[in-house]
BALUM-954958 format. One record per residue (C-alpha): residue in three letters; x, y, z. Coordinates in steps of 0.5 Angstrom, whole numbers. Example, Ala and Ser with C-alpha at 12.3 -4.5 7.8 and 13.67 -1.06 7.14 Angstrom:
2
  residuo      X      Y      Z
      ALA     25     -9     16
      SER     27     -2     14
***
This chain:
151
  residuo      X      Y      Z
      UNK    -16    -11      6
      UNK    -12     -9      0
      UNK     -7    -14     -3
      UNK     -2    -11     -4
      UNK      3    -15     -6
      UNK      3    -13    -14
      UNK      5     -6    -12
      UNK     12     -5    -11
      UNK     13      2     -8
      UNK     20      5    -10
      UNK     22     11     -4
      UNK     27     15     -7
      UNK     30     18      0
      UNK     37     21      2
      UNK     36     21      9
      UNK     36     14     13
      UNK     32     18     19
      UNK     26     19     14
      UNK     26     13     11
      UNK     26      9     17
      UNK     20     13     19
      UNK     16     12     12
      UNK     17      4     13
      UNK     15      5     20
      UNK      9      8     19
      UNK      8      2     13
      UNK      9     -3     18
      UNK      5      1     23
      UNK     -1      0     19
      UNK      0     -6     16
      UNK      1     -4     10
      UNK      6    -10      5
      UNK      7     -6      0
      UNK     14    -10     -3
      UNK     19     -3      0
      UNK     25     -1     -6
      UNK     30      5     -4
      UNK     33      9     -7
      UNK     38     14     -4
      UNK     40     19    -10
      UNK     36     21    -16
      UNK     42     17    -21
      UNK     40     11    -17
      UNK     33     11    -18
      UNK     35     13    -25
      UNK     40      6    -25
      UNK     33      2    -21
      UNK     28      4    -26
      UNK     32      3    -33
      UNK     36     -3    -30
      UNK     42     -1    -31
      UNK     48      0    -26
      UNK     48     -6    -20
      UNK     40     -6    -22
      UNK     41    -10    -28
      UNK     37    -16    -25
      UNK     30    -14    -26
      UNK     27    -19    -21
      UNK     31    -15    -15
      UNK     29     -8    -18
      UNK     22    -10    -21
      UNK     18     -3    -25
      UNK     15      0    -19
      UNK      8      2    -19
      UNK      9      8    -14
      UNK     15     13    -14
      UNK     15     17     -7
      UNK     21     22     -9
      UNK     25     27     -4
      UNK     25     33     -7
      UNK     32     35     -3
      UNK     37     31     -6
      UNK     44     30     -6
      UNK     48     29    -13
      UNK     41     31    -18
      UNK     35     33    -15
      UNK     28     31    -14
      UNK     26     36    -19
      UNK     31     33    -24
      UNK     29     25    -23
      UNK     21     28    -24
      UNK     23     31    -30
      UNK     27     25    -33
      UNK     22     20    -31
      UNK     16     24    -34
      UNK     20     25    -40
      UNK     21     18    -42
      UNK     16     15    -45
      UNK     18      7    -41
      UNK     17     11    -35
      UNK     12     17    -36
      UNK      6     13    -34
      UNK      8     12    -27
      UNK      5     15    -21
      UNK     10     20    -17
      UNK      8     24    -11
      UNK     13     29     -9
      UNK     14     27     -1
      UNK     18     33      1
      UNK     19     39      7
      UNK     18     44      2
      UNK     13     49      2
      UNK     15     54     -4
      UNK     10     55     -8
      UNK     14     55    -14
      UNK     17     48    -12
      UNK     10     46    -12
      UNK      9     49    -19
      UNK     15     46    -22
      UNK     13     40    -20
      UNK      6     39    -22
      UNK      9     43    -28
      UNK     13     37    -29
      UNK      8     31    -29
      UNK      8     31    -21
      UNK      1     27    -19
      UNK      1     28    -12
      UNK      5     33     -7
      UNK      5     32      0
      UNK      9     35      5
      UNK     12     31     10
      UNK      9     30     16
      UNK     13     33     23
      UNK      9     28     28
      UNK      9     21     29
      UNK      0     21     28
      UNK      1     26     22
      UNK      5     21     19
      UNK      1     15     20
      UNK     -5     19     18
      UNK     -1     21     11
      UNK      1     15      9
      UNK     -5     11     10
      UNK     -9     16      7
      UNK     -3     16      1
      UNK     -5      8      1
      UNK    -12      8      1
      UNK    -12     13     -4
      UNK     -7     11     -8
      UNK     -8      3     -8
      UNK    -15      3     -5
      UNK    -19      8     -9
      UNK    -14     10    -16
      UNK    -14      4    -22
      UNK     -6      4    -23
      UNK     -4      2    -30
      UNK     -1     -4    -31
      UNK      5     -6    -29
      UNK      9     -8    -35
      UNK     17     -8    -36
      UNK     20     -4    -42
***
């Protein structure tokens, strides 16, 4: 059984449907990873600088994996990816690109840009429960992440 209290996860997901089915999937496979959302990419920018209504660091903690929609309103997914790895307080996170997209090219920019993982979102409900048990047995299982430490 893996520990995961030390492993904050930050989902950055517009859409309420995908998100409530990521944590149900989570809680499905009792996975007790603590669970951050975010619902656009200048969110997720405000949560992981603590700026904004993120200005305590105890409820907006350094996450140790960020899954990122692709699809975003307001700034994009490829725009947050681009912004988090070229920063160097951020760049050491882990970001897996969790999307509907299949284009080669969004692909290819992403990883370009420092993705580590690219995965598209499941459509059944056994696809998505397989996905992200694999996803946190790879990524909180078997990867040694760096250590956690606030800017």
């Amino acid at each position: 059984m893996i520990d995961h209290s030390d492993y904050p996860l930050l989902i950055v997901e517009d859409n309420d449907e995908d998100f409530e089915v990521i944590q149900w999937a989570l809680k499905k496979l009792s996975i007790t990873t603590p669970i951050y959302r975010c619902d656009d990419g200048d969110d997720a920018l405000d949560f992981l600088h603590h700026t904004g209504k993120y200005t305590q660091k105890e409820t907006s903690p350094r996450p140790a994996l960020i899954l990122l929609d692709l699809n975003l309103t307001l700034m994009n997914g490829q725009e947050v990816l681009t912004r988090i790895k070229h920063d160097d307080a951020l760049k050491m996170i882990p970001v897996i690109i969790w999307t509907t997209s299949a284009d080669p090219r969004d692909i290819d920019i992403c990883f370009k840009q420092g993705a580590n993982s690219y995965i598209l979102k499941p459509m059944t409900f056994e696809k998505l429960l397989e996905a992200v048990d694999l996803l946190n047995q790879y990524w909180f299982g078997v990867v040694k992440l760096p250590e956690i430490t606030e800017m």
